[in-house]
C-alpha positions in Angstrom: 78.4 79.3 7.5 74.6 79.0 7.9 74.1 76.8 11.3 72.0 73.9 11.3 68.3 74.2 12.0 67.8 72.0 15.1 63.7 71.9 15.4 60.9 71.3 12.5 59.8 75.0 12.7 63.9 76.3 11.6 64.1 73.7 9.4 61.0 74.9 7.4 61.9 78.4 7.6 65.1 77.5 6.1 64.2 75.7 3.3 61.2 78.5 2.7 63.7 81.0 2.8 66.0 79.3 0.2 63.1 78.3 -2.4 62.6 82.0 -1.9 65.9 83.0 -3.0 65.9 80.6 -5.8 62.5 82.2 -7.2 64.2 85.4 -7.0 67.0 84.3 -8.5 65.2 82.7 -12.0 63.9 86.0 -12.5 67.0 87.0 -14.2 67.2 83.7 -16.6 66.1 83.2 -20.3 62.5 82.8 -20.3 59.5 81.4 -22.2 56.8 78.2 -21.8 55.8 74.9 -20.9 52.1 72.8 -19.9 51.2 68.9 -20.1 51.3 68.1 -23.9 53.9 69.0 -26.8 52.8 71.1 -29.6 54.4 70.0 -33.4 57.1 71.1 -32.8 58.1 70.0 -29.6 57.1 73.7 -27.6 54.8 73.3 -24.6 51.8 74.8 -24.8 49.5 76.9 -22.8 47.0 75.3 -19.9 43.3 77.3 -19.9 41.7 76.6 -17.0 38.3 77.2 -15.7 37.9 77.0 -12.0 38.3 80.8 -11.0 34.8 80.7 -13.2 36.0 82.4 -16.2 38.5 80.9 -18.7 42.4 82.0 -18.2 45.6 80.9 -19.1 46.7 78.9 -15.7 50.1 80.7 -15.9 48.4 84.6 -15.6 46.2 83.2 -12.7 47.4 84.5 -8.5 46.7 80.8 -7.6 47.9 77.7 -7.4 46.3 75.5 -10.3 46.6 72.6 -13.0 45.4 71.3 -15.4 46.3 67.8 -16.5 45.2 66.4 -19.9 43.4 63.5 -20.3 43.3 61.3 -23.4 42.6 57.8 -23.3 44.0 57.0 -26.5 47.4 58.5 -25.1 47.4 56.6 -21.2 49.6 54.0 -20.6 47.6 52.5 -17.6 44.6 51.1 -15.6 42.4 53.9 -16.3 40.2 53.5 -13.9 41.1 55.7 -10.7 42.0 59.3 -10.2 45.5 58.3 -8.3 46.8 57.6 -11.9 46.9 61.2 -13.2 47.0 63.1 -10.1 50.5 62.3 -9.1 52.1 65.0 -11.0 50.0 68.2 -9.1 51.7 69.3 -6.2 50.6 69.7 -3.0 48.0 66.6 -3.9 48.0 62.8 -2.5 45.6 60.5 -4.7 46.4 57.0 -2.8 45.0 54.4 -4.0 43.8 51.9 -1.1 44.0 48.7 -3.0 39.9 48.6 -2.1 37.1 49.2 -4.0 34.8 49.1 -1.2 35.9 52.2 -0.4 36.6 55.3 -2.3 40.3 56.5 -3.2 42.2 58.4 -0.3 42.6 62.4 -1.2 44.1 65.3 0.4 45.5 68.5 -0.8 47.9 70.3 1.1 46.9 68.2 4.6 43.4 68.8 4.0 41.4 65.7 3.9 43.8 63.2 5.3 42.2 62.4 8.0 39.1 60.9 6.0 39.0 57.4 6.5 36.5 57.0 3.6 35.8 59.0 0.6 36.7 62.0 0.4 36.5 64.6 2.9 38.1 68.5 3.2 38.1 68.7 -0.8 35.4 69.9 -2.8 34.9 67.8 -6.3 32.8 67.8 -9.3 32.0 66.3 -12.5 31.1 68.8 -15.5 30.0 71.3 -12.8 27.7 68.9 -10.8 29.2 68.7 -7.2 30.5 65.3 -6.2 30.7 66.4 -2.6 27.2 67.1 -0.7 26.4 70.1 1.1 27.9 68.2 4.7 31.5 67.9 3.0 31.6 64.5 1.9 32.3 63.4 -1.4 33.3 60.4 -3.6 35.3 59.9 -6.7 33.8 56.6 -8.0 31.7 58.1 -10.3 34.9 60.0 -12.1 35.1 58.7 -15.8 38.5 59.3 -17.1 38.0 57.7 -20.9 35.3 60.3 -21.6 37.3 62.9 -19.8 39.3 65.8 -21.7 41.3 67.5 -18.3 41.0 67.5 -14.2 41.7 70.5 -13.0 43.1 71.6 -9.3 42.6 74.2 -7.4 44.3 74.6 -4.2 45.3 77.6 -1.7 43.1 80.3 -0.9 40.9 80.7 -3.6 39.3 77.0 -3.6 37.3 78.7 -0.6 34.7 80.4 -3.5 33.9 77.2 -3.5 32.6 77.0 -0.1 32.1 74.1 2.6 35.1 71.9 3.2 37.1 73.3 0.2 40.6 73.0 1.3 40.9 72.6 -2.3 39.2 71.7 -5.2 39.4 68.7 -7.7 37.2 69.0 -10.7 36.3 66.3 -14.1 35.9 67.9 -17.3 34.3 65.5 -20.0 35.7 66.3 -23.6 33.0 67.8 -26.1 31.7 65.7 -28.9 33.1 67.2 -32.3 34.2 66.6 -36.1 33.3 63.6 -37.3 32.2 60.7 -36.1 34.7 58.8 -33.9 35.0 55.5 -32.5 37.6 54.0 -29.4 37.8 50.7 -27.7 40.1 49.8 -25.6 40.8 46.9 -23.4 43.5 46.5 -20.6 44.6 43.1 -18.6 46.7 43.0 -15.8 48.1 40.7 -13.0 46.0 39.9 -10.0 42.6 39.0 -12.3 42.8 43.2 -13.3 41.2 43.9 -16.5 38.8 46.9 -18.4 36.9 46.8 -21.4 35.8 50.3 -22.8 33.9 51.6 -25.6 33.5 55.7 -26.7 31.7 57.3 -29.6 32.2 60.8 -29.9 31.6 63.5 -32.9 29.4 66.0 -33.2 27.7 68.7 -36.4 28.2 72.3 -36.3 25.1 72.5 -33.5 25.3 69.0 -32.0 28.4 67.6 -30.2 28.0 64.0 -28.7 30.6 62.4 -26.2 29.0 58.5 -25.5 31.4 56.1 -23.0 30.9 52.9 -21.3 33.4 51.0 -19.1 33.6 47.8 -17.6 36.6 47.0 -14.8 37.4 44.2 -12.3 39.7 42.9 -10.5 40.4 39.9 -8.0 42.1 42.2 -5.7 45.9 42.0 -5.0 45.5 41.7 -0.8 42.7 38.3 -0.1 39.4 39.4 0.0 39.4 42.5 -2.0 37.7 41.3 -5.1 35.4 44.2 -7.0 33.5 45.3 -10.2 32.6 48.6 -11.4 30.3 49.0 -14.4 30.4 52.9 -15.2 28.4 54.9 -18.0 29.1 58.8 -18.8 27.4 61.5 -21.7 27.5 64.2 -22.8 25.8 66.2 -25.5 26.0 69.7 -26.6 23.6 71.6 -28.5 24.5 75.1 -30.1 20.8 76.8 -30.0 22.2 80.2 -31.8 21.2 82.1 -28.8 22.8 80.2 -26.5 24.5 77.0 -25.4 22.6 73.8 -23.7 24.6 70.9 -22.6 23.0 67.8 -20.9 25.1 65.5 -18.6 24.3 62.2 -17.8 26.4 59.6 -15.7 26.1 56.1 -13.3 28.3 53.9 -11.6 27.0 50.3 -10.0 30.0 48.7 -7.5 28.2 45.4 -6.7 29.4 43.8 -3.6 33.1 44.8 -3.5 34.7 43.2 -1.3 36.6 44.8 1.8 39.8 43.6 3.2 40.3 45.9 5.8 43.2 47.5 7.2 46.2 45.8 8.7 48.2 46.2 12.1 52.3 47.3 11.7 52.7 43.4 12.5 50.6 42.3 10.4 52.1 44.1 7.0 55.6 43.2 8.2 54.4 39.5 8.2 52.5 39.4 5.1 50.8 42.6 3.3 48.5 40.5 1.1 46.6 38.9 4.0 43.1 39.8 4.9 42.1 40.5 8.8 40.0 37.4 10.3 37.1 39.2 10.7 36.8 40.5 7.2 35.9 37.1 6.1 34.1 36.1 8.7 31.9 38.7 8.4 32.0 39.2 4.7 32.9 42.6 4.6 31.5 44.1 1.5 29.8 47.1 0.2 27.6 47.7 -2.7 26.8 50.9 -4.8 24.3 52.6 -7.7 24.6 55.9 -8.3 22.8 58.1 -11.1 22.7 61.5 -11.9 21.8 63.9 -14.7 22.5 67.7 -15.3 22.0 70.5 -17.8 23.7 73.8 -18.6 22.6 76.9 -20.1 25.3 79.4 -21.2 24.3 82.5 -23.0 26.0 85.7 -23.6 24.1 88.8 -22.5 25.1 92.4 -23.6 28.6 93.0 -22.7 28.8 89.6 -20.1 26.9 86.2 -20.3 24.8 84.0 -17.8 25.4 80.5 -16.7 22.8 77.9 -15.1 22.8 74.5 -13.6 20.8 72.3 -12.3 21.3 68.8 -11.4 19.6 66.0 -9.5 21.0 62.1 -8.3 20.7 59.2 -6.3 23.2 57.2 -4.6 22.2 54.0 -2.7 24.7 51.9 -0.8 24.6 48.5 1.9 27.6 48.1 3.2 29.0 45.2 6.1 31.1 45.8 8.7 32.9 43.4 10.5 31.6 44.3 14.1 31.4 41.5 16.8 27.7 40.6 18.3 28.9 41.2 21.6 29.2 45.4 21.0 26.3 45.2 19.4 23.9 44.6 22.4 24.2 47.8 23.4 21.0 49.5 23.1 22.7 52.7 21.5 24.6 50.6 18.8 23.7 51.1 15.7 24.1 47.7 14.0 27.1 46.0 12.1 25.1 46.6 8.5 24.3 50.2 7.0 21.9 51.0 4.6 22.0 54.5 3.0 19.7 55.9 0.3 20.2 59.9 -0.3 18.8 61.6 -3.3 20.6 65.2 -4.1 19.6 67.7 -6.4 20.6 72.0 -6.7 20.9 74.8 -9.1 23.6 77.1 -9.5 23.4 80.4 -11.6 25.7 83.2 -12.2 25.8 86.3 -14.6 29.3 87.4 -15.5 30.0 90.8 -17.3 33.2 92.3 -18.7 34.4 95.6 -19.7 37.9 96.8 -20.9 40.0 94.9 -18.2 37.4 94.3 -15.6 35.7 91.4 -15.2 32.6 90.8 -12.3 31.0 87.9 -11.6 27.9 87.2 -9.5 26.1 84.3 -8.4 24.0 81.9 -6.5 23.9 78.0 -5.6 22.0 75.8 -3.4 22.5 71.9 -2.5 19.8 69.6 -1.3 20.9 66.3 0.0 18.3 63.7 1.8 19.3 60.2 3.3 17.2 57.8 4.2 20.0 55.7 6.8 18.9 52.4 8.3 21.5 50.4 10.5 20.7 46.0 10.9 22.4 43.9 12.9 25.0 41.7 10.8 23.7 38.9 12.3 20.8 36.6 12.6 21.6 33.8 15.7 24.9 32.2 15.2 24.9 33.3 11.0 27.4 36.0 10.7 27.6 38.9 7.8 23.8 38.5 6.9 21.1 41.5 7.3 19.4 41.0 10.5 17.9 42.9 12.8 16.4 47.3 12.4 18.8 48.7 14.8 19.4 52.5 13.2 16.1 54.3 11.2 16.6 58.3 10.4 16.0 60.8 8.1 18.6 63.1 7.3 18.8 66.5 5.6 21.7 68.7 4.7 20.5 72.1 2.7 22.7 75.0 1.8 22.0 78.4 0.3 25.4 80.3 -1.0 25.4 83.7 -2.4 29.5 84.7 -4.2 31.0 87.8 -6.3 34.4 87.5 -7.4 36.0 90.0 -9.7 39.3 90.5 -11.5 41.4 93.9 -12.4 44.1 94.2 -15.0 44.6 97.6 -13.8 48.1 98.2 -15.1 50.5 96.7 -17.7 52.4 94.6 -15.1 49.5 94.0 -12.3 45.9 92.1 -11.9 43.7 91.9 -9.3 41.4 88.9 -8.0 39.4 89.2 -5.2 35.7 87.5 -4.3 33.9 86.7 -1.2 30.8 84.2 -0.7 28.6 83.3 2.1 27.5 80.1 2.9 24.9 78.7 4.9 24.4 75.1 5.7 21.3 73.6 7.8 21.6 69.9 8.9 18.1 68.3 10.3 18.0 64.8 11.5 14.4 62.8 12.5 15.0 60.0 14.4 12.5 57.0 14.1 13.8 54.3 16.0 13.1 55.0 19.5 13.5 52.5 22.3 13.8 52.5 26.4 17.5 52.5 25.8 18.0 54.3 22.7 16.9 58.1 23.3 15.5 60.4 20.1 18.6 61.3 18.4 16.6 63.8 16.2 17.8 67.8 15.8 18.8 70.5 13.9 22.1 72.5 13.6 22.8 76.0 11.6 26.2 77.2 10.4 27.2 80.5 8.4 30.5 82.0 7.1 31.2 84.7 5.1 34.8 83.9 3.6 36.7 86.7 1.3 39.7 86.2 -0.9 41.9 88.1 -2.5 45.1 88.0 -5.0 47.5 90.0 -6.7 49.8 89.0 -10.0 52.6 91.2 -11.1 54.1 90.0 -13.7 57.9 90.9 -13.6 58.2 89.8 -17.0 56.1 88.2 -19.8 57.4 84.6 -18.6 57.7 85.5 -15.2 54.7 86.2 -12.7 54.8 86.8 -8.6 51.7 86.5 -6.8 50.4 86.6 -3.6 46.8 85.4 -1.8 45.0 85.3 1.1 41.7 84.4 2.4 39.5 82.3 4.8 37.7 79.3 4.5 35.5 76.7 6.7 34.8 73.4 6.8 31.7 72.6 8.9 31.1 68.8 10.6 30.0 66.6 8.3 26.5 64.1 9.1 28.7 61.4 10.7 30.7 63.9 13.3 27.2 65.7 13.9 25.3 62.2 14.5 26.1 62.1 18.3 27.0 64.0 21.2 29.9 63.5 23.4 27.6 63.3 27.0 25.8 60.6 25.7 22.3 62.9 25.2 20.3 62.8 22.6 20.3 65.2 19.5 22.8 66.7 17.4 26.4 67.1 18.6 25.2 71.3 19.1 28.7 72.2 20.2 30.2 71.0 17.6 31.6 74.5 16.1 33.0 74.1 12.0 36.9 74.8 11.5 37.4 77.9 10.1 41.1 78.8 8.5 43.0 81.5 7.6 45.1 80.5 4.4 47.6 83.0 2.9 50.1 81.7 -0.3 53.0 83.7 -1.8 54.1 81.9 -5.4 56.0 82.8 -9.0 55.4 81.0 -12.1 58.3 80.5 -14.4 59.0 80.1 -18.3 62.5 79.4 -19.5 63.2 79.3 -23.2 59.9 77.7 -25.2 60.0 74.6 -23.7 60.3 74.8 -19.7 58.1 75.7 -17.4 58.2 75.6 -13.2 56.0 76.8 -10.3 57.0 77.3 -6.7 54.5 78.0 -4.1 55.1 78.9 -0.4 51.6 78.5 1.8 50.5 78.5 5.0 47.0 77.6 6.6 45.9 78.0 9.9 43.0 76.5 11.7 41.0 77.3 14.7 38.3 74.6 15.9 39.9 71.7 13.5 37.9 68.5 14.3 39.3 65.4 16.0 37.5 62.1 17.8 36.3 62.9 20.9 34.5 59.3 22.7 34.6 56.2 21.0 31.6 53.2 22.9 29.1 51.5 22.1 29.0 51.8 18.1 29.0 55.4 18.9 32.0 57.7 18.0 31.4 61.3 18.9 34.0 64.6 17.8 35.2 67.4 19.1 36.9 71.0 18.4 40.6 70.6 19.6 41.6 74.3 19.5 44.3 75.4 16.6 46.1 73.5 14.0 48.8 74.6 10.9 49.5 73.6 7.6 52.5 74.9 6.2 54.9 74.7 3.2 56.4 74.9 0.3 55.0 73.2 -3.0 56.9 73.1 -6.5 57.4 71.7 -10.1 58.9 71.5 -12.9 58.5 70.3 -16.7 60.4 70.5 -19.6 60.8 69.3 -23.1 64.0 68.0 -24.2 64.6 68.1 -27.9 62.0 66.5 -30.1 61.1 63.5 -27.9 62.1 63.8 -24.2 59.4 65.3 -21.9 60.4 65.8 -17.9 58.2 66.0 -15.0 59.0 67.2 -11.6 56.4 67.2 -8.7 57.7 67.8 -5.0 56.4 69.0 -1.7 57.3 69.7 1.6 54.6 69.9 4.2 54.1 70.2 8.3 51.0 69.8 9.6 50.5 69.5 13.1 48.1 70.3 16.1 49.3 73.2 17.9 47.5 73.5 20.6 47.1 70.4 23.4 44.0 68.6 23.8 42.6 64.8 25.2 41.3 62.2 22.6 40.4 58.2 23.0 42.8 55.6 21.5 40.4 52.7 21.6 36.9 51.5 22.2 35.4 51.5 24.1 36.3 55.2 25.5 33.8 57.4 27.0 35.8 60.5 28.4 38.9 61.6 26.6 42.4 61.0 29.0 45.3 60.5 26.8 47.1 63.3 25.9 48.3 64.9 22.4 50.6 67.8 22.9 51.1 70.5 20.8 53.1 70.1 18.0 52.3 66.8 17.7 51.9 66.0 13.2 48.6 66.0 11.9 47.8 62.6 11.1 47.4 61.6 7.3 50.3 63.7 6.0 53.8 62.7 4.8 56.2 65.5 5.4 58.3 64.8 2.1 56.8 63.8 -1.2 58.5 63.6 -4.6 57.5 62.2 -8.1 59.1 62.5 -11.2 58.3 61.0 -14.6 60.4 60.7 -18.0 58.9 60.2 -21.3 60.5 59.4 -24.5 58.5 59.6 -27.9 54.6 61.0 -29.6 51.9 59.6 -30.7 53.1 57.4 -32.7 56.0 54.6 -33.1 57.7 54.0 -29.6 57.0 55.8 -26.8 59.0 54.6 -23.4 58.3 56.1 -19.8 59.4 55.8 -16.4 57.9 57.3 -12.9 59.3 57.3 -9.6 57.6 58.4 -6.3 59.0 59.3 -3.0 57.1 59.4 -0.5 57.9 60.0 3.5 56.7 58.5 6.8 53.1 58.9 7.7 52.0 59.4 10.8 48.5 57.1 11.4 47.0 58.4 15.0 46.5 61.4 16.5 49.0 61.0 19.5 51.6 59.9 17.2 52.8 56.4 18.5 52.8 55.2 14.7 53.7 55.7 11.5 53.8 54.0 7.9 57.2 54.2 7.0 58.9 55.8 4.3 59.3 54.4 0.8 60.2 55.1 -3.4 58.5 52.6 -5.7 59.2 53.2 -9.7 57.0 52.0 -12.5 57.9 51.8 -16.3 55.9 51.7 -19.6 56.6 50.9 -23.5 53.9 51.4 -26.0 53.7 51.6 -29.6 51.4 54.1 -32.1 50.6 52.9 -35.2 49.0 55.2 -38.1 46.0 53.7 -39.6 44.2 54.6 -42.8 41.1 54.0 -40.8 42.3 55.9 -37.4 45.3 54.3 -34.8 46.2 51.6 -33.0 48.1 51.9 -29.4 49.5 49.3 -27.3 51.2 49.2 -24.3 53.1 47.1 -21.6 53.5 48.5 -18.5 55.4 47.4 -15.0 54.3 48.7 -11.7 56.0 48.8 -8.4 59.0 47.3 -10.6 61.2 46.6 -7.6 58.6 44.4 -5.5 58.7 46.6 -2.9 56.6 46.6 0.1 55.1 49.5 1.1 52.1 50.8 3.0 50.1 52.8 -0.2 47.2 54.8 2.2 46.4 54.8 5.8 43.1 54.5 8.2 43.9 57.1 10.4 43.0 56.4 14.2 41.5 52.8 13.4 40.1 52.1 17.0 41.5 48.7 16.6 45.0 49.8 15.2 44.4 48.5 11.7 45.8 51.9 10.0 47.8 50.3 7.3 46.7 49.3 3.3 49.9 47.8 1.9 50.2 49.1 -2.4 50.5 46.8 -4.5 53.9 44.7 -5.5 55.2 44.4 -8.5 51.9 44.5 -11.2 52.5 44.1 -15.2 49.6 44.8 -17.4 48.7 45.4 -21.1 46.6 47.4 -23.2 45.2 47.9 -26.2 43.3 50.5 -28.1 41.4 51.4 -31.6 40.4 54.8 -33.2 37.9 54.6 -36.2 37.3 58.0 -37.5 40.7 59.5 -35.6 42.0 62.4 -37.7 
């Protein structure tokens, strides 16, 4: 008899050694194929994917990566944020924080969690154009999922081609314009004041493709004070020159004044998870933001390859309140209780591929340009609270990169393929101070990073539905502007000594068909990191970081889907992760904290990052007539600080959905009804991690029922 692991490490080498064995084992079963939507009959067809820079069947690739359709005219749901598709990928968390204020809460594989705003540790983009700037930060406000035709996910070792801060990579691919001319509308309504009004023309000539979408969504918020609107706009045209290939991107989102209810203490969510802390009314906690950009690609083959340019520019403005007391702000050094950030962003990114026999090369260059104009105000004006008051904060800050990559793959035998690449990256941060007082010193300074990070992968494919691979590589993930912003002494300048995390990431995996209609993946990964970033001082409106030695990310990721008969479709996603510091360092729990003294010891779990996830989802019917679903996620406990004192607890919510398809002769009709959170449970949905004042926790939403509708002129 096996004996019983006693610590975390046995216990994850036992169950890697028995997903292990059960890869092995499938070897030997019937085979065949499986991917997100049912051909005619009822097989599961093949996912192409694009983020390894050259289109492949996802199932040949030595990565972990999927692609999950999107179809407006098929979703059963909100449509608004990325959580609502994402929950299927392994290895990913897309939480949705119940706050528009700020942006959804992402991590793959423990990377990112400790973001407590936007999206950090994950590179993204939309049709190419990056959604995270050259510091590592990113948003996903701007994603438009009724224009879009797939996201696709990257993770493991080859999301470092990417570059900076790409523990993985999350990319928005909006569907081109074809056929004749096509009309949707759609319009969903919910509980808690919920609704979304959309309209799509699409089509496109021989030459000309057009993809045309505006959207309209608010909400009165489920917690008090959490009321938003988000107006969002997305295009896309494609023009077929006979040489070549030009498509031109265009695409805004204004939030106006959503409303931000902050996070709650453990007491608090037991007492009552819709409340609002005290202070976020008082102060009228609230942010506001316009974005805008516009691309264009050129594709063009070229002898036996092609070339491929971009070149993009934005603007993103945002004013957002905090709910900071007057008293901290007399401090000469804070930086005021409102913020005030313009950046524009522009880059290019070019790349020549070529191809002979079964060797493919590619080569290329990119560079990023992001400048902020950041202003800080006092949230105050005499005794009036949450009102602009004040200049405390005026800067100019730039972030630049320059990154030169090569990647290549080999078929260089019947059963085996190659993939390897390296790129190097470097990434300049400047900062001019202009506010300058007897007690506020020039914070103004430059910083320099470069890494050179290689990949490699091999496939061997053991039989036509069953492949084995294995990868390894390095990646880094420099400070972003906030971490940089001040040093831990209290000087002036740049945090200098502030080194970026660099990780060794290696990944053994098999991809599996059974019969025509089944499909699974199992991956087994493990990341470690030297320098990983962690709060240092927290005082005075100041919060300063520092490199606490080594961390690890390990685990084992897999899933499953199937078709069952004509009309049953099964979807499997789990994973099993521990992250955790592994080397012992000295952080601040509260503010205000000038010199590090409590203690995290080694071992202690990465905050951010359940150890346990699960989700599952059951479909019954097409296109049209009935179509009944049902979801279920599982979801472990949560550690919120970096010492460990707390954690969200555990919890499995379940959601259900009926909709009917009806066949029109002008196009189709689809409605829906659909039940979230169907149990009322309470639950804490996303986490703040290391809120100085112990707010970590944003309770989901209970039990939510909303309905949809939407039309098809021209659908064929």
């Amino acid at each position: 008899m096996t004996p019983i692991p006693t610590t975390n490490a046995a216990r994850g080498a036992l169950a890697l050694r028995r997903l292990a064995a059960a890869c092995i084992a499938a070897l030997s079963a019937p085979t065949v194929a499986f991917a997100d939507e049912p051909t005619d009959d009822g097989r599961l067809p093949a996912v192409v994917v694009t983020a390894t820079r050259s289109e492949q069947e996802a199932f040949d690739v030595a990565a972990s990566i999927d692609a999950v359709a999107l179809d407006s005219a098929d979703h059963d749901g909100l449509g608004v944020n990325v959580s609502e598709v994402l929950g299927l990928v392994p290895g990913v968390l897309a939480r949705n924080r119940q706050n528009y204020a700020q942006d959804e809460q992402i991590s793959i594989r423990g990377f990112g969690a400790r973001s407590t705003f936007g999206v950090r540790g994950v590179r993204l983009y939309t049709d190419g154009i990056p959604a995270s700037m050259p510091d590592g930060s990113g948003q996903v406000s701007h994603f438009n999922l009724d224009s879009a035709e797939r996201i696709e996910v990257l993770r493991g070792p080859f999301s470092a081609l990417y570059g900076n801060s790409s523990g993985g990579v999350i990319q928005i691919f909006t569907a081109d314009g074809e056929g004749p001319p096509e009309l949707r509308a759609g319009i969903v309504g919910g509980r808690y004041g919920q609704g979304r009004a959309s309209v799509n023309l699409r089509g496109g000539t021989e030459r000309i493709g057009y993809n045309v979408d505006l959207s309209h969504f608010e909400t009165d918020g489920w917690r008090d004070h959490s009321a938003a609107e988000r107006d969002s706009f997305n295009a896309k045209l494609t023009v077929d020159t006979g040489p070549g290939r030009l498509t031109l991107i265009g695409n805004a989102v204004s939030i106006p004044d959503a409303q931000d209810p902050l996070g709650l203490t453990l007491a608090q969510f037991r007492d009552n998870p819709r409340q609002v802390t005290s202070v976020a009314e008082q102060f009228n906690t609230r942010k506001s933001v316009d974005q805008s950009q516009a691309g264009a690609i050129w594709e063009q083959a070229v002898g036996a390859g092609s070339v491929r340019v971009l070149a993009y520019a934005g603007r993103r403005e945002v004013e957002q309140f905090l709910a900071i007391p007057a008293g901290p702000q007399n401090s000469p050094l804070h930086s005021g209780g409102v913020i005030d950030l313009d950046s524009d962003y522009h880059g290019a990114d070019a790349r020549w591929t070529i191809t002979q026999g079964a060797f493919e090369f590619t080569l290329g260059a990119n560079f990023e340009n992001q400048e902020q104009d950041r202003l800080g105000f006092l949230n105050f004006i005499g005794s009036d609270v949450g009102i602009r008051g004040a200049l405390r904060r005026d800067e100019d800050n730039r972030a630049f990169n320059f990154d030169q990559y090569a990647q290549a793959s080999w078929h260089f035998a019947d059963a085996w393929s190659l993939m390897a690449g390296v790129r190097h990256s470097e990434i300049k941060f400047r900062s001019t101070d202009h506010y300058i007082t007897a007690g506020n010193p020039d914070d103004s300074g430059t910083r320099k990073y470069t890494a050179t990070t290689p990949v490699v992968g091999l496939l061997y494919s053991v039989t036509p539905s069953a492949n084995l691979y294995a990868t390894w590589g390095k990646g880094f993930e420099t400070p972003t502007f906030a971490e940089l912003a001040y040093r831990n002494d209290g000087g002036s300048g740049l945090n200098f000594e502030l080194e970026p995390a660099e990780t060794r990431n290696a990944e053994l995996g098999a991809k599996l068909r059974f019969g025509a209609r089944t499909e699974a993946t199992v991956a087994v990964f493990r990341a470690d990191t030297d320098d990983e970033i962690a709060i240092a001082t927290n005082s005075g409106g100041r919060t300063t970081f520092q490199n606490v030695g080594s961390a690890r990310r390990e685990g084992v990721e897999a899933s499953l889907a199937t078709r069952l008969g004509d009309a049953w479709t099964v979807q499997l996603a789990a994973t099993w992760l521990d992250a955790t510091f592994r080397s012992p360092f000295l952080t601040c729990t509260g503010s205000p904290c000038t010199t590090p003294a409590t203690p995290v010891e080694a071992g202690t779990r990465i905050p951010g990052v359940p150890r346990r996830s699960l989700r599952a989802g059951l479909t019954w019917g097409g296109e049209y007539g009935w179509r009944v679903g049902t979801q279920v996620e599982a979801m472990g406990e949560v550690p919120v600080n970096d010492i460990g004192s707390e954690s969200a607890p555990s919890y499995t919510v379940a959601g259900l959905d009926v909709g009917y398809g009806f066949r029109l002769d002008s196009g189709k009709l689809r409605t829906f009804a659909s039940v979230d959170n169907v149990f009322d449970k309470r639950y804490v949905g996303s986490v703040i991690v290391n809120d100085g004042n112990g707010r970590y926790y944003e309770p989901g939403m209970g039990r939510s029922v909303m309905l949809g509708v939407q039309w098809l002129w021209g659908a064929r």
